[in-house]
Every structure is written in C-alpha cells, then in structure tokens.
Phi, psi and omega in degrees: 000134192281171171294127157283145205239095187269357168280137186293137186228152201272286223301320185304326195293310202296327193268329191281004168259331172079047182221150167326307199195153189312315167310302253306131109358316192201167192259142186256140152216115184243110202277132206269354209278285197298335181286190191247066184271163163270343168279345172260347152288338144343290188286322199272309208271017208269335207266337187254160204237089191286121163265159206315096211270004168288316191066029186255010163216158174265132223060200194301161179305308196188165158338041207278009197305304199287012198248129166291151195299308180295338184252346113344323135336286168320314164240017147284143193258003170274010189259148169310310209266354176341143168231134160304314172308280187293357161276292193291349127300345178265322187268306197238127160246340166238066204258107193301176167262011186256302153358295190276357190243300171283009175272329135333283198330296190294341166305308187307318206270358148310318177258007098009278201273006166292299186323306169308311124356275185294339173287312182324309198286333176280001193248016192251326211234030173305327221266317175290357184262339190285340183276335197270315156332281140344259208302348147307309166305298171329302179291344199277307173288350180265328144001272207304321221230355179227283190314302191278073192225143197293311213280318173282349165070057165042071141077026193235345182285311184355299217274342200274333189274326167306319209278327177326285169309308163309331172317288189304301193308335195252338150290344169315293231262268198280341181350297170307298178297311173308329159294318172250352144333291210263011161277321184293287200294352165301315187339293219278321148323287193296300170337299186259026153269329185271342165308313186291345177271358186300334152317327200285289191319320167265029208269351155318268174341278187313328183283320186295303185298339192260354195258335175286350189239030157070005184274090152318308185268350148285336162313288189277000164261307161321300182311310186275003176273317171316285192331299188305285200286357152305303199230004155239348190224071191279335198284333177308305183286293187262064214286071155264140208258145223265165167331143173214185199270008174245015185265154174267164187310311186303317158282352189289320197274324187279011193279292173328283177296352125304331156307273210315314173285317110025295186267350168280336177289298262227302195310287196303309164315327200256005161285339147339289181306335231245281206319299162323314187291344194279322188281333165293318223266276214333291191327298223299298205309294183331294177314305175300342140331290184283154177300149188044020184272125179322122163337327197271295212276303183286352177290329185266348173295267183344317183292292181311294179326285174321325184271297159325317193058153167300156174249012152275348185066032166248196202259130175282350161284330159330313175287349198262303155007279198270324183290314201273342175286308176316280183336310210286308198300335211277308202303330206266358162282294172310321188318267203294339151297309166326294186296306183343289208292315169320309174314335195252012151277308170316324172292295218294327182268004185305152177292163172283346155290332174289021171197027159293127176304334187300100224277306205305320161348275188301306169319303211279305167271000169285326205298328199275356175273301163333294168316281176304343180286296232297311184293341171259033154273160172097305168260186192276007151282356206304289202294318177316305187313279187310325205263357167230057203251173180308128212114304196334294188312312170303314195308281172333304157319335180302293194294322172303327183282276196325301185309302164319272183337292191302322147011255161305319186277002178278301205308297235242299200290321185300325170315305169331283197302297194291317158319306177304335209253317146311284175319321175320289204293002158093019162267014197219058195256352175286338199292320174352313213237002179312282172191180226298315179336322200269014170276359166315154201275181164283326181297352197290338121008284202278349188283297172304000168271292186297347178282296141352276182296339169290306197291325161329291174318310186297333177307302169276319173320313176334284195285283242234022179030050143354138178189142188260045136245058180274332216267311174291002157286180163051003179342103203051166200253124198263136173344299187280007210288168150289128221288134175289139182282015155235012152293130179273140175303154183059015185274127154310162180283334168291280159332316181311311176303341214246273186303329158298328187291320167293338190262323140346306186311296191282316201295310174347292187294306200277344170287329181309300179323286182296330184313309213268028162246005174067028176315280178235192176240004161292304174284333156310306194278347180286281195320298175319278176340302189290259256292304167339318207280318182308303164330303212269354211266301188304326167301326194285330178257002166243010098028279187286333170282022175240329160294310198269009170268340179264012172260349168255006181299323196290354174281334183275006175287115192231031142069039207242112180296133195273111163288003178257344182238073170315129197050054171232169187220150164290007153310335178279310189271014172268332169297323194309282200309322180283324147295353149290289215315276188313320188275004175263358178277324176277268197338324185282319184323296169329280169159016192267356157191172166334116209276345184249036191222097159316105168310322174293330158257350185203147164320131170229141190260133186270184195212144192286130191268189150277151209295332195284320166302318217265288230293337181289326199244026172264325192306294213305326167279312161317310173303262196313334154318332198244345152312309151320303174291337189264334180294300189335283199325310184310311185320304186317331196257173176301330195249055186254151140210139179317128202245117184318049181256169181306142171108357191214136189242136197245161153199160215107221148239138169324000181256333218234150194254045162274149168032042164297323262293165219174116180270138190242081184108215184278278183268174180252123178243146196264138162286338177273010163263125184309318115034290175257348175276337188282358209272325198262341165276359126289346150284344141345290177309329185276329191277314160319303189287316176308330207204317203254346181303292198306312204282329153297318160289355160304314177295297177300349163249316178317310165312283152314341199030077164202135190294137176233097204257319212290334194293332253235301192299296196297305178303335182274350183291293170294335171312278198321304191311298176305356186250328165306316183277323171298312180285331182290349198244342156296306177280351196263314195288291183304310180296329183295280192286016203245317184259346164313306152335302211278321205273328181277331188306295180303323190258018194299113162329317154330307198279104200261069207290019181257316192267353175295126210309212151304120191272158154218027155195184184269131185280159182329279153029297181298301140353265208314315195281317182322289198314316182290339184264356151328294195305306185306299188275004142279329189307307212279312174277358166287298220254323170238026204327313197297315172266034172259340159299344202255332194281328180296315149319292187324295194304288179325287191301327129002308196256341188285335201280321181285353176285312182317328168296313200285285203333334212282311162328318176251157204267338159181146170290171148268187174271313140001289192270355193266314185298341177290313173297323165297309197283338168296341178296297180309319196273359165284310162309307187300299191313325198225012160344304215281355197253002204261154212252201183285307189302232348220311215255346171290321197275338186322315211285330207282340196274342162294314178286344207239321175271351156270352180289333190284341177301101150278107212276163163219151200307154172113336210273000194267336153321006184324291210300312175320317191290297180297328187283300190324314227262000176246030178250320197285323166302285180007283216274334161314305178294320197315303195280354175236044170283353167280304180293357137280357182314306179326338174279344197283137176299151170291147181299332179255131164286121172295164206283149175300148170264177182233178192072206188297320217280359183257020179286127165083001190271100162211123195289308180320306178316292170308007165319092175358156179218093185295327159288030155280342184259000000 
C-alpha cells in the first residue's frame, strides 16, 4: 500500500469549498468547473504531466508544489495566463545562451512537428468533413421550409397553447392545495420558532424562579444569553428564509408580516424579561444596602449591579458605600446615646448613700464595700466578688458601651474596608463607565473608612474625657486631683481596677482588630493615640479612687491581731494586699500585661511600660503610702471612732468609741483608751518600717526596673518621725505620772532627809511608781508585747532622770537619810535591772555620787557598816515580799527576741548591774 499523499494544492481547496480565495470575507458559492477560473483549469491539468518544452530536462518542467495558484498559472504552458518570462526564470533560472539557443530549436521542431501532424489528420479525414456538411445544410433547409416556419411562431405555439391550458387546468387543481401548503408551512414556521426559541420564550419564567431563589448569577448568565441572541443572532429566534428571485411579491408580504408578528411576540417577551430584571436590580440595591450581610455576598451583589445597572442608575458600588458609611456612623451614634442614657439611669439608681452629701455617710459605704473587695482577693470568688462591688451596675453599663461600640465597628468596618480596598485595587473597574456618580476618586473609600475609625475615637474620648496630653498629665492621682465624671458614686479602687482593666481589654482588642486591616496611617496613629490616652485617662482614675480609699482605709481597722506577726493587727496585712492589688492593676493598665489575666492563677508575660506610666504610678503608691499614714496617726488619736463592721464588739452606742473593746490575743483591751490604740499603731508602724516598707519597694523597682531610693529614703524618713512623735506622746503621758510619783515621793515636805532615822522599810511611793510601771508593762504587753522594751526603756529613763533632778534638790543627808535614798533607790534599781539602758545605769550612778557627795556624817555615825548590813537585809525581806508583784521586771529563763528599732536601744543588763557595793 502505498503512502498517502497528505499535501494540500490551494486550487483543489478553493474548488472543492466553492470559495474564491483561501480568505473570503463573505459567504461565497463559486462553481469553478463553469467559470472562467484559474482554479479550475488547474484541476483539470492536475491528471497531465507536462513535459519540458524546451527539452533541457527530463520530466516535469519544476517543482510547482510551493508556488501560490497564480504564479502556477503563469508557468504552465498549457494555462491561458503563460508567461514566458516567469517560466524561464522559474524552470531554467541558470540556463546558458548555448541552452536557450537549443531549446529554441527543440521548440521549432516541436512545433513543426505538431503542425505535420495536424496536416496528416485533415488530409486523412477531408472526405468525411465535406459529408457532414452536405448533409447539415440539407436537414436545416427542410427545417426551415416545414417545422421551423414563421407561421408556427418555428414550431413552439402548439407547445405554448398546450402548456396555457395546462396552466389552467393546474390552478384549478393545485391553487388549493398549495394555499393550504403555504398555511402548513406558517404552521410550521411559528412551530419551529417557538421550539428553536424555546429558551428565549421561557426565559421570563426562568428569571423569575432563579431571582426568587437568590441565584443571581444564573439569572444574569441568562439574561445576557436572551440579550446576545436578541441583538446579535435575530436568525436563531427568527429563523426565515430570506427572499431570492423565484419568491413572488405575494409571498414577499406574507414574509413581512410574518416578521412583523415575530417580533411583537419576541418585543413583548423580553419586556417581560426587562421587568423581571428591574425588580432583581431593585431586590440587589435594597440586599446591598443592608447590613450585616456576609462580605462574599455583597461583592457578588456588586458584581451582578454592575453587569445589569441599577434601576436608580446610580453606581452600586458607590450605594453600597455611602449606605453603609451612613449606617456604621448613624448605629455608632445611637449606640452610644442609647448606653449613655442607660448609664445615668443605673447611676440614678445607685443607693443614696453612695452619692451622699454626707461626707461620713459616703465614706462609711465605700469603706464597708472595700472591706468585702479586700476579703475576696486572693480566693476563688475574687473576680465575682469585684465585678458586684459597689457601682457594678454602672460599671457594667460602661462596659456594655465599650463592648457596643467595638462592636459594631468590628462587626461593619472590616467588610467596609475590604470591599473598599478591593475597589482601590481596580476590582470593579466596570463601575468607571456606569455613571457620573464613579467619577468620585477611590481614595475617598479610605477617607470615609478613617472617618469611622475617628468617630469611634471621639466617641469614646467624649465619654471617658479624653485628651491627647492624657498621658503626660496628671502624673498620678494627686491630693487636688479632680474625680473623673465616669466613675460611678461609691466605686471603690477594687473595682475600679476590675473594670477599667476589662474595658482597657476591649478597647485593646478592638484597636488590634481594626490595626490588622492596614487601613491608613491616620487612622493607625487615631487608634495608638485612643490606646494611650485611654491607659493614661485610667491611671488618673484609678489614681484617684486609690488615694481617697487609702485616706478612708483606717476605717477598715477592726484591731483583729495578725497570728503570723506577734503585736500587729491585720490592718497590715490588708494594705499589704490592697496595694499589691492596685499597683499589679496600674501596671497591667499601663501596658506591662494582660489587664484581664490573674497573676495569682496563672503567668503572665510581662513588658516594659513608659516612664510616664511608671511615675503615675509610683506617685499614687506613694500618695497612699502616705495616706496610710495619716490614718495610723487617726487611729491614735482622740477623734477616731469605730466604724460598726464584723469583728468589734461595741457597747453602748455603735458611732462612738467608748467601751469599744477587741480581743488582740489573750486578753480583751478597750479600745475607747487612746492609749492602747497608739500602742498597737506603733507597733504597725515598726512592722511597716522593719519588713512591709522594704518589701514592697523592692517589688515596685523590680517592676519598674528603676531605682526609686530616693522615694524610698523619704518614707522612710516620714516613718521614723511619725513613730517618733507617736511614741514620744505616748511616753510623754505615761511618763507625766510616772515622775509625778517619783517627785512627790522625794520632795514630800515631811521627809527631813537629814534628820530621818534608819530606814527599815521602803516607803510607799516606791510601791506606787513600781506598781504604775507593772501596769505599763501589762498594758504594753497585751497590746503590743514587741514594744515593751523600748516603752519600759524610756519609761525607766524618764524616771531615774526625775529622781536625779529631785536628789540634786537635796542639799544634804544624814546617815539616816542617805540610807533611804540609797536603799529606795536600790530597790528600784534591783525591781526593773532588766529595763535599764546604758542613759538609765549613768544618771543611777550619777544619783549615787550625789547622796554620797551629800552625805554629812555626824557624831554617833560610825557604826555606819552595822547601819548597812541592816538596811540590806530590810532590801532583802523587801524584794523576797513583793517578788510576785514584780515578777514581771524579772528576766525569763529564755531571752525573748529582741525588739527592734529605738525599742532595743541600750538594753544591757551587765551595764545596768545594781550596785550593791553602795551598802
């Protein structure tokens, strides 16, 4: 089997398509066989194999595969169009003139020998052409003189009156049938429009069903397929076939008028369709409108509008735009009127002592709140405990405000944007030619979005009085600051912290949330600016509820002895607690952690805050540090009275601190003596200055990682004093009736301390001054046992310096009287050895040398040493007989710990050793 021969010749294609040329333009049928074509003398010369007329090759003249149909033509020499030229450049292009002289030859004698050729065959077959002659002429004249004769109009009326009458005879016959022939075929016609149309026709139906069932983009592939074949393809819908030159005028008109009825059918459907689409464009803008529709949906709503147009003829992206730019602003207005009005209806309804003129009033219920924030830190009830503290409800409306707002603009804006950002970006490019509306820029897109994000800010700034030098004012909350007007009457600083931190939270959250869509760098520095301001606006307030709750703190003291600190009250440790508690609250506020992640359940990682942050909030711990302090100083004093909380049992009336009492211990001590209350606020004071001062400012620079020494040196600075001055007025008191004793004893008018005999016993006096200082050290040790040495020191020097003053008084002894003074002396000395400093056994000694300088011996006196053994025998039977009521001056077998601070001054017993060689 041979190859098939797959190549193409231009003239078969043109003839076997019936087309002109390789190109055509229009549709063509050109029959190339009848024409005067070049493609069809081609084909016919294709089966002949012309050989070289020249004779200088053998075979065909050349090649013609690659040669175009005209220049094929051109050099065959059997085609009408031969070119001589273009054959001898194409067959011999390097052909000599010795060639070209014989190829002349073999040409002559080629056409020679045709010539010879062609005289052989007329002269072979002359006899037969002279007969066909003859006999052509012959039939033509007898033709001529009978068939063809003018009279017969040359044989054709016959056939023209026959074919009349059949004329007739077949309008008879078919008229009718063809009349309802061309009645079948309208039939048939309108029949195979409306099948080939059946799309069209149902296309009403179909829009309508896909628009109720929200499929839009079938609706809208439909619509523009109906559209297409409507205005570019009417022969699809209306398949008629057009007039040619056998139609008669009478069908020509029933053609029209069938068209015409065609197209009022065809008119009338698609205004149908237009209607359906208008009630789709309106269902769109409307959907497109509206709110809260998934971000996906309205793009393809934009998409369909765009393809369709609006039946307001405005731009739907534009509509979606400015309705949803209106919305987000118009909702976050109402939002925030709305919350508003709640709040100050929940404030209105706050109880009346919590926004009572009544300063004590007002005081009496942050304190009893306070007091419950204090007792649930620390458990597992803490956040419950906080979030329904005094306030709450407002506090809550606060957060329902914040929580709205971030809200809505979470909710609404990021969709906002990303549409909007799409459009920037040119994906809606369609909208451009729609209408005038799109000549608006894109950027106006980020402006109305940053217009949004402003308004959020002004919003909240509004309410919580915002300012963007929130953050550098006010450093801390200062003596004069003024109360911020969205703090609820009566919220305590625990709460306060427990909601700011939550509303902190949310504002947080949501500048992160709006951060991470990269809208502008306006709206990026609003939002930063909002985080700031807020943080600092919250330190300032909770600032303030932390000074005037620690200047109301001394109320919550309910004198209840701390078992881990011997002569303390849990008054310590609730500052303790309350001042971590607030400063891990300004710290987190701040930005150093999470403002809603308990340090106490769980890690939290922390961050370095700003300088601006830390000094508020080192201020607000100093100020209440110092705050603390002026309550101690309150407790101490006369004008303290006991605030009716659990743990204090009153008797009498409940306002007033007479016959207040409180077990601190062992015994129960009244509280209405000013006395036992300053005994337990310096020993406060001593635990404060000793262990809880140090250990908080250790935390607070560990925090901040900044020295605060200087802060440090001053408080500690105001301790000492205030406990100097507290202790001094305590012993100034105590002391007042302690040398009174001492002083009337020595100086009694009675007592001739020259002419008085041999003492043989201790005069009262001695007793009396012991016995008050017995009292002082039951006293001391029920209520402050860690301060009784330092009070007893005191107390001691105080009194040995007023014996020494009197002793100075006098001018001079007997022996007699030198023995009293000595042995009263001693014995005084012996009773409280264990209290006497180093100042206490100096002035003793001084008091020794001054009755011995004083001493004037007189005759009878020499018996002296006799005189001594007596008077240390009569000390003897003295200590022996009041050694129970004294037991209390005596040392313990165990020394108990040392006090610490001024109360260990100077306590050595050896220094202070009796001095028994006075007898």
């Amino acid at each position: 089997m041979g190859k098939l021969n797959l190549t193409t010749d231009e003239a078969s294609l043109l003839k076997t398509y019936r087309v002109s040329s390789l190109s055509p333009r229009k549709w063509e049928d050109v029959d190339h066989e009848s024409a005067n074509s070049v493609a069809g003398a081609l084909t016919r010369m294709q089966g002949d194999t012309e050989n070289d007329p020249l004779g200088l090759r053998r075979g065909a003249t050349a090649d013609l595969g690659n040669l175009d149909m005209e220049a094929k033509a051109s050099i065959l020499i059997s085609s009408k169009s031969f070119d001589p030229k273009a054959f001898l450049s194409h067959s011999h292009p390097n052909a000599t003139y010795q060639d070209l002289s014989a190829g002349i030859a073999h040409l002559q004698a080629s056409i020679d020998s045709r010539a010879e050729a062609i005289r052989l065959l007329v002269e072979d077959n002359f006899d037969r052409f002279v007969a066909v002659k003859a006999s052509t002429d012959a039939v033509y004249a007898e033709m001529k003189e009978d068939l063809l004769a003018e009279d017969t109009e040359f044989a054709s009326k016959t056939l023209s009156d026959q074919l009349k009458l059949a004329t007739v005879k077949a309008d008879q016959v078919f008229l009718p049938v063809l009349e309802n022939s061309s009645k079948a075929h309208k039939v048939r016609s309108t029949l195979g429009v409306f099948e080939r149309s059946k799309f069209f026709f149902n296309l009403p139906g179909s829009l309508m069903e896909a628009v109720e069932d929200g499929k839009y983009e079938t609706a809208l592939r439909d619509y523009k397929k109906g559209k297409f074949l409507l205005e570019s393809r009417p022969n699809q819908l209306l398949p008629n076939a057009a007039p040619n030159q056998n139609t008669t005028e009478g069908q020509r008109d029933t053609q029209k008028e069938l068209e015409a009825q065609q197209k009022r059918i065809f008119d009338k459907v698609w205004n149908n369709v237009e209607k359906v689409m208008g009630a789709m464009r309106g269902d769109l803008l409307s959907k497109l409108k509206e709110v809260g529709r998934p971000v996906e949906d309205q793009e393809k709503i934009i998409e369909v509008l765009l393809e369709v147009g609006t039946s307001t003829g405005e731009d739907p992206v534009w509509a979606y735009f400015d309705s949803q730019h209106k919305h987000i602003i118009s909702l976050m207005q109402s939002t925030r009127t709305a919350y508003v009005s709640r709040i100050e209806e929940t404030t209105r309804m706050l109880p009346a002592d919590a926004s009572s003129q009544d300063a004590q009033t007002q005081h009496t219920y942050i304190a009893s709140n306070l007091k419950a924030c204090l007792a649930g830190l620390g458990t597992s009830q803490a956040d419950a405990i906080l979030s329904k503290s005094s306030g709450w409800e407002a506090w809550q409306a606060i957060l329902e405000l914040v929580k709205s707002l971030s809200e809505v603009i979470l909710s609404n804006l990021p969709s906002f944007w990303r549409i909007g950002k799409s459009y920037m970006e040119g994906k809606f490019k369609k909208s451009t030619n729609t209408n005038g509306s799109s000549r608006r820029s894109p950027s106006q897109v980020r402006t109305m979005a940053t217009d949004i994000v402003n308004l959020y800010t002004s919003l909240l700034s509004e309410f919580f009085s915002l300012s963007d030098m929130a953050v550098v004012t006010s450093p801390g909350g200062s003596a004069t600051a003024a109360e911020p007007s969205f703090l609820p009457p009566g919220t305590n600083s625990l709460s306060t912290s427990f909601y700011l931190a939550r509303i902190l939270h949310e504002i947080n959250e949501c500048v992160n949330d709006i951060g991470a869509t990269e809208m502008s760098n306006e709206a990026g520095a609003g939002l930063k600016g909002l985080l700031d301001a807020t943080r600092g606006r919250f330190e300032d307030a909770l600032g303030y509820t932390w000074l005037r709750d620690a200047r109301l703190f001394h109320h919550l003291e309910n004198w209840e002895a701390n078992p881990q600190v011997p002569g303390t009250t849990l008054y310590l440790t609730k500052i303790h607690t309350f001042q971590k508690h607030n400063s891990t609250a300004a710290y987190k506020i701040a930005g150093g952690a999470d403002p809603t992640v308990s340090s106490s359940t769980q890690p939290t990682k922390q961050r370095a805050i700003g300088p601006e942050f830390a000094s508020k909030i080192s201020k607000a711990f100093l100020d209440a540090l110092y705050a603390f302090l002026d309550g101690l100083v309150h407790l101490a004093s006369d004008d303290w009275h006991l605030l009716n909380v659990p743990g204090i049992e009153t008797s009498g009336d409940p306002g007033s601190s007479l016959g207040a009492t409180v077990a601190v211990g062992a015994p129960v001590l009244d509280l209405s003596s000013t006395h036992t209350r300053l005994l337990l606020v310096l020993s406060n004071l001593d635990h404060l200055k000793s262990s809880m001062i140090p250990g908080m400012f250790n935390q607070m620079e560990s925090a901040f990682g900044a020295s605060i020494d200087q802060e440090r040196q001053t408080i500690t600075t105001v301790l000492v004093e205030v406990d100097r001055t507290l202790f001094d007025d305590y012993v100034k008191q105590k002391a007042s009736a302690l040398t009174c004793l001492i002083r009337e004893g020595i100086m009694d008018s009675s007592m001739d301390w020259f002419e008085t005999p041999r003492p043989t016993e201790v005069r009262p006096y001695i007793f009396e001054t012991l016995m008050y200082l017995v009292g002082v050290h039951a006293h001391v040790s029920a209520a402050a046992k860690p301060l009784l040495e330092r009070t007893l020191n005191s107390l001691i020097e105080d009194l040995v310096e007023e014996a020494l003053a009197c002793f100075k008084q006098v001018r001079r002894f007997g022996m007699g009287g030198m023995l009293r003074a000595t042995l009263e002396i001693e014995f005084m000395h012996q009773a409280f050895v264990k209290y006497v400093t180093p100042t206490a056994a100096s002035q003793l000694t001084e008091i020794y040398q001054k009755i011995s300088e004083s001493y004037s011996r007189r005759p009878g006196d020499e018996n002296l040493q006799f005189a001594l053994d007596g008077v240390k025998r009569t000390l003897s039977d003295t200590r022996k007989a009041t050694g129970i009521e004294f037991l209390c001056f005596r040392a313990q077998s165990k020394k108990p710990e040392a006090g610490k601070g001024e109360r260990t001054r100077g306590n050595n017993a050896k220094d202070s050793k009796p001095r028994d060689g006075a007898f």
